[in-house]
Backbone as numpy.savetxt, mean C-alpha at the origin, in Angstrom:
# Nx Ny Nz CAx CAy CAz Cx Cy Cz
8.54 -10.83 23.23 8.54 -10.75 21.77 8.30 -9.30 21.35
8.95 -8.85 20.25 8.44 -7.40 19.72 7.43 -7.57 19.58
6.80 -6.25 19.62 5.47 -5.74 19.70 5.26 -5.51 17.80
6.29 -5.12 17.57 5.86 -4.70 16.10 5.32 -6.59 15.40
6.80 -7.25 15.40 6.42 -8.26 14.76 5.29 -9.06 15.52
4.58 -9.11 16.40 3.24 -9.59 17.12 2.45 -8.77 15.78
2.07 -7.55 15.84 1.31 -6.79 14.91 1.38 -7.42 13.44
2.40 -7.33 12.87 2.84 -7.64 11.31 2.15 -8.98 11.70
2.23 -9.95 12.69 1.46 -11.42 12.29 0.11 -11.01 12.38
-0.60 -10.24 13.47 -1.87 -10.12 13.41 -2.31 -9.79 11.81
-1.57 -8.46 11.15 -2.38 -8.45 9.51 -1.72 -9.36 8.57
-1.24 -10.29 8.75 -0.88 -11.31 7.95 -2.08 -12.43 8.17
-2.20 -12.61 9.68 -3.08 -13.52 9.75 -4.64 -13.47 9.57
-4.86 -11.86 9.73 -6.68 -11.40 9.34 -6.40 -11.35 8.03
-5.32 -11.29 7.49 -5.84 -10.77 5.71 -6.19 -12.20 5.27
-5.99 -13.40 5.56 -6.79 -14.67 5.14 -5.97 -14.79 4.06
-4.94 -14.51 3.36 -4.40 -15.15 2.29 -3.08 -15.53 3.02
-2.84 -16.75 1.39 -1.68 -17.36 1.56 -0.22 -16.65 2.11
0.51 -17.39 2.73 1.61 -16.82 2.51 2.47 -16.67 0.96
2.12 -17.56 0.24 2.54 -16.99 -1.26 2.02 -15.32 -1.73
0.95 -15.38 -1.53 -0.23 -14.51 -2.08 0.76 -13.37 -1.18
0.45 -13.25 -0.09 1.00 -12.52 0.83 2.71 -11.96 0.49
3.75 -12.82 0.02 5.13 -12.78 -0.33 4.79 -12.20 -1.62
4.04 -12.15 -2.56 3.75 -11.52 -3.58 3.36 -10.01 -3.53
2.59 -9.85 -3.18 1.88 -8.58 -2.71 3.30 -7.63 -1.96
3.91 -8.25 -1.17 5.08 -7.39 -0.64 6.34 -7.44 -1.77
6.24 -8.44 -2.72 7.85 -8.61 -3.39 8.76 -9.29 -2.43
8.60 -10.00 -1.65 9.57 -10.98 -1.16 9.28 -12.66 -1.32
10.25 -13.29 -0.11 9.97 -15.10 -0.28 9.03 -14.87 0.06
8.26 -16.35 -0.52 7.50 -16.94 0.79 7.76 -17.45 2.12
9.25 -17.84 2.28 10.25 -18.19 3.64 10.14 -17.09 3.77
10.16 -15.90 3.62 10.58 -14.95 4.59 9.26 -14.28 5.09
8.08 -14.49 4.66 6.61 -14.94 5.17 6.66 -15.47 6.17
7.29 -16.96 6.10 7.27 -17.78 7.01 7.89 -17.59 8.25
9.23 -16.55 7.57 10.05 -16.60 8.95 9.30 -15.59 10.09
8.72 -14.92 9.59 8.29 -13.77 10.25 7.10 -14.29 11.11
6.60 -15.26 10.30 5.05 -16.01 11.32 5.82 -17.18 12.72
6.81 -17.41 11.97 7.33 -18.31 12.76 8.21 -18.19 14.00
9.19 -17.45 13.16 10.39 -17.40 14.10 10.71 -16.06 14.86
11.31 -16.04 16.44 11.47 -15.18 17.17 12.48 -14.61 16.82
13.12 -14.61 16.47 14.50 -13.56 16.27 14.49 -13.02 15.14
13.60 -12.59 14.50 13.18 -11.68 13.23 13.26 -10.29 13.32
13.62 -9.86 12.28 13.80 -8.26 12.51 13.41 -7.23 11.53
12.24 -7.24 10.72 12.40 -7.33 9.64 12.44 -5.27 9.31
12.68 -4.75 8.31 13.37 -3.89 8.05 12.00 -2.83 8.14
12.39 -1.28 8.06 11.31 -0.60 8.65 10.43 -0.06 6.74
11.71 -0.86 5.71 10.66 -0.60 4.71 10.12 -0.83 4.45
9.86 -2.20 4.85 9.22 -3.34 4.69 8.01 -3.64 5.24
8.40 -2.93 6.78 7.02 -2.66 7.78 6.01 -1.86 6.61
6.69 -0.74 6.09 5.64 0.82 5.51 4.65 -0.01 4.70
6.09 -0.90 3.77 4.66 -1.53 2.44 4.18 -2.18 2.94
4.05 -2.82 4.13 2.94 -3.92 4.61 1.93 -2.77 4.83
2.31 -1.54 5.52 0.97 -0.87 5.75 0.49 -0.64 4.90
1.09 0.15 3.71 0.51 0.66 2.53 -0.01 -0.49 1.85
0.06 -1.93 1.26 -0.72 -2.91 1.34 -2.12 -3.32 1.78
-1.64 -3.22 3.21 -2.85 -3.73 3.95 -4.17 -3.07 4.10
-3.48 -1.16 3.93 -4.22 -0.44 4.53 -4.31 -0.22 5.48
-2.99 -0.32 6.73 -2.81 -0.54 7.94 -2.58 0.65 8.64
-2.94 1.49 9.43 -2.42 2.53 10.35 -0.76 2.42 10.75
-0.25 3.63 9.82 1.36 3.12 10.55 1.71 3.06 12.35
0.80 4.40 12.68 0.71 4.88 14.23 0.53 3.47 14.75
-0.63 2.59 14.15 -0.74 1.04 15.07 0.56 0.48 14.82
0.45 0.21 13.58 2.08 -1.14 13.30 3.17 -0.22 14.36
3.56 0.79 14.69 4.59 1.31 15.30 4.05 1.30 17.03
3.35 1.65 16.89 3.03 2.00 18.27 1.46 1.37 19.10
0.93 0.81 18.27 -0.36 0.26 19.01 -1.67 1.14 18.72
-1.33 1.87 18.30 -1.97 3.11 18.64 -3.64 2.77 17.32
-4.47 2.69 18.29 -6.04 2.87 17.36 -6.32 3.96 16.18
-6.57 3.80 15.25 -7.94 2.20 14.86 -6.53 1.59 14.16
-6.54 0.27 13.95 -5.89 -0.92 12.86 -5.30 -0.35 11.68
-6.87 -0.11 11.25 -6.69 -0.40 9.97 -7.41 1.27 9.00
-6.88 1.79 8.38 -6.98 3.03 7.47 -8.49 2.99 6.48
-8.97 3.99 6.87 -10.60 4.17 6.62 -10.06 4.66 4.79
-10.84 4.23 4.11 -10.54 4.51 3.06 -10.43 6.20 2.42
-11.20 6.97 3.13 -11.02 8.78 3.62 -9.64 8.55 4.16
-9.28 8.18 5.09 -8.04 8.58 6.23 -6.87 8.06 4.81
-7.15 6.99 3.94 -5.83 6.58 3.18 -5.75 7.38 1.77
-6.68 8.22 1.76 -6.11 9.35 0.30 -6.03 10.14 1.36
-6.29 10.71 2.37 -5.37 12.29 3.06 -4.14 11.88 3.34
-3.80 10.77 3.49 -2.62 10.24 3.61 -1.80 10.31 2.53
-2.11 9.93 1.20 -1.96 10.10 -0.10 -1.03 11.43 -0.51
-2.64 12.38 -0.16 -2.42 13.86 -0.44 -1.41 14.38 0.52
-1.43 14.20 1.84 0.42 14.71 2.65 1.06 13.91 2.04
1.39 12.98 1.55 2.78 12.39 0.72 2.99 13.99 -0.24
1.96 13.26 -1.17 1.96 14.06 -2.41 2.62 16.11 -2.15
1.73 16.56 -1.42 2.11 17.75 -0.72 3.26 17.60 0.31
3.68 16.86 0.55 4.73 17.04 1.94 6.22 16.18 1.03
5.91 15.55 0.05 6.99 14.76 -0.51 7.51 15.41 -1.21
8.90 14.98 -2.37 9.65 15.62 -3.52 9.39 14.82 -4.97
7.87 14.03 -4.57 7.83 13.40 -6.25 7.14 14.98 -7.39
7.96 15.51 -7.76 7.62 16.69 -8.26 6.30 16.28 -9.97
7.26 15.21 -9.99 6.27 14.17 -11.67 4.28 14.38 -11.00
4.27 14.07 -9.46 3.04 13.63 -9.46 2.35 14.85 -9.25
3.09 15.76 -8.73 2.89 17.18 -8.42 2.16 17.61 -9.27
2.82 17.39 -10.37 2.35 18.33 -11.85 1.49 17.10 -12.40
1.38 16.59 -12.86 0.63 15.47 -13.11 -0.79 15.89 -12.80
-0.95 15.69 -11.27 -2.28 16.33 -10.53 -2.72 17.63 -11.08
-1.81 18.55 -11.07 -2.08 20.15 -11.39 -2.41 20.11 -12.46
-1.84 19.64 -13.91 -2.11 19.70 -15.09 -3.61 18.95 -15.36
-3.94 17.69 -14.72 -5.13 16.93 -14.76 -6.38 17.99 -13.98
-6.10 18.51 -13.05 -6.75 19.50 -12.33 -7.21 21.09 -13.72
-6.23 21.00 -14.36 -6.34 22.38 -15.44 -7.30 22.14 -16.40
-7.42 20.78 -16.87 -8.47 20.11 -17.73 -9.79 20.71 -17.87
-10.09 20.98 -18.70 -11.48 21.01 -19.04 -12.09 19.33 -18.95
-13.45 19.74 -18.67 -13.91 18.69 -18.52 -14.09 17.11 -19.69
-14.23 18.10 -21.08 -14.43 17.09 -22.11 -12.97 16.33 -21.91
-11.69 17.24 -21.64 -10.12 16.31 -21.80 -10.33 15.62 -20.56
-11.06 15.72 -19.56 -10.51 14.70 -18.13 -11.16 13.38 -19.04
-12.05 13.65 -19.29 -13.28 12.43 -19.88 -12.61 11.67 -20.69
-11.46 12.11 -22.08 -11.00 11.69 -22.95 -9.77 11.00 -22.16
-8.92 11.60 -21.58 -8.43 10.85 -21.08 -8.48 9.74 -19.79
-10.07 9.89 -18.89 -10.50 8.58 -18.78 -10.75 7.70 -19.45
-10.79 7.72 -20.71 -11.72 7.02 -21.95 -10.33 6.34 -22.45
-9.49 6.86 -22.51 -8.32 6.43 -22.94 -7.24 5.59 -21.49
-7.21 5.82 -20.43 -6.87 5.05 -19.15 -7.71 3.71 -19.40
-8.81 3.52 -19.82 -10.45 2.15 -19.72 -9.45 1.60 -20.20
-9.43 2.50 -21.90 -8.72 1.30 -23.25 -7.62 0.75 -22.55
-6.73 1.17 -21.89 -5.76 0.59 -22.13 -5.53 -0.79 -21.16
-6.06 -0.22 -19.62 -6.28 -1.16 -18.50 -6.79 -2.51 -19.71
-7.92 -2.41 -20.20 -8.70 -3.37 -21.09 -7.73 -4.41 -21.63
-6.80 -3.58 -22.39 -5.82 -4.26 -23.59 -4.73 -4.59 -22.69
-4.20 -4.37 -21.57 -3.39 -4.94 -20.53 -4.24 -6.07 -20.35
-5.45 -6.00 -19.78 -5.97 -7.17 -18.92 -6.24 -8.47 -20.25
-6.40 -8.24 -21.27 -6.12 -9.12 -22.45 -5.23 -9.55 -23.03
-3.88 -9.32 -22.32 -2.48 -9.80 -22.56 -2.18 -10.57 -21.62
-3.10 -10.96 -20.30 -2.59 -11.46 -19.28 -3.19 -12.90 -19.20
C-alpha cells in the first residue's frame, strides 16, 4: 500500500472527527473521505495532500516522506507561514504585512478594534 495514503489515514483517523466534518474542512465528498479510508487504489492529488497538511497542522516532510515529528509545533507553522510569505509571489500579503508593520501603535489597536467588530457581526449572522 502507499505509504503516503497509510499517513493521510493515520491524520484522518487521530483527528477524531467525522468524515463529514473532515470532507468539510478539506472542500470535498464525504465518499471521497471514504474512499481514501477505504479503498486501495486511491490516488489522491498532491493538492490535496498540502491542504490536509495545512489543515491538520501536519509536517509535509512526514506526509511525503515519514520523516519526524507528525505534526507542526505551532512556532514551526508561522516560520512556515513567513517562508511562504517571503519565498512566495502573493505580493497583496507582502504589503499588507509591511504597511500593518508601519503603524503606529494607536492605528494597529484601531484596527484590531475594528477586525473584533466585525468577526462579532459575522458570527451574528450565522
Amino acid at each position: 500500500m502507499n505509504e503516503v495514503l497509510i499517513r493521510l489515514r493515520k491524520v484522518f483517523n487521530d483527528s477524531g472527527e467525522s468524515q463529514t466534518s473532515i470532507a468539510k474542512k478539506l472542500d470535498v465528498t464525504s465518499a471521497y473521505i471514504w474512499r481514501i479510508l477505504n479503498k486501495e487504489n486511491i490516488s489522491p492529488r498532491k493538492t490535496f495532500i498540502n491542504s490536509v497538511c495545512k489543515q491538520f497542522d501536519i509536517n509535509e516532510d512526514w506526509m511525503w516522506n515519514g520523516s519526524e515529528p507528525m505534526k507542526i509545533s505551532p512556532t514551526g507553522k508561522l516560520s512556515a507561514y513567513v517562508s511562504e510569505i517571503v519565498h512566495g509571489n502573493d505580493e497583496f500579503i507582502r504589503d499588507l504585512i509591511e504597511v500593518y508593520m508601519e503603524l503606529d501603535d494607536k492605528s494597529k489597536e484601531a484596527l484590531k478594534t475594528i477586525a473584533d467588530k466585525m468577526v462579532k457581526k459575522r458570527n451574528g449572522r450565522e
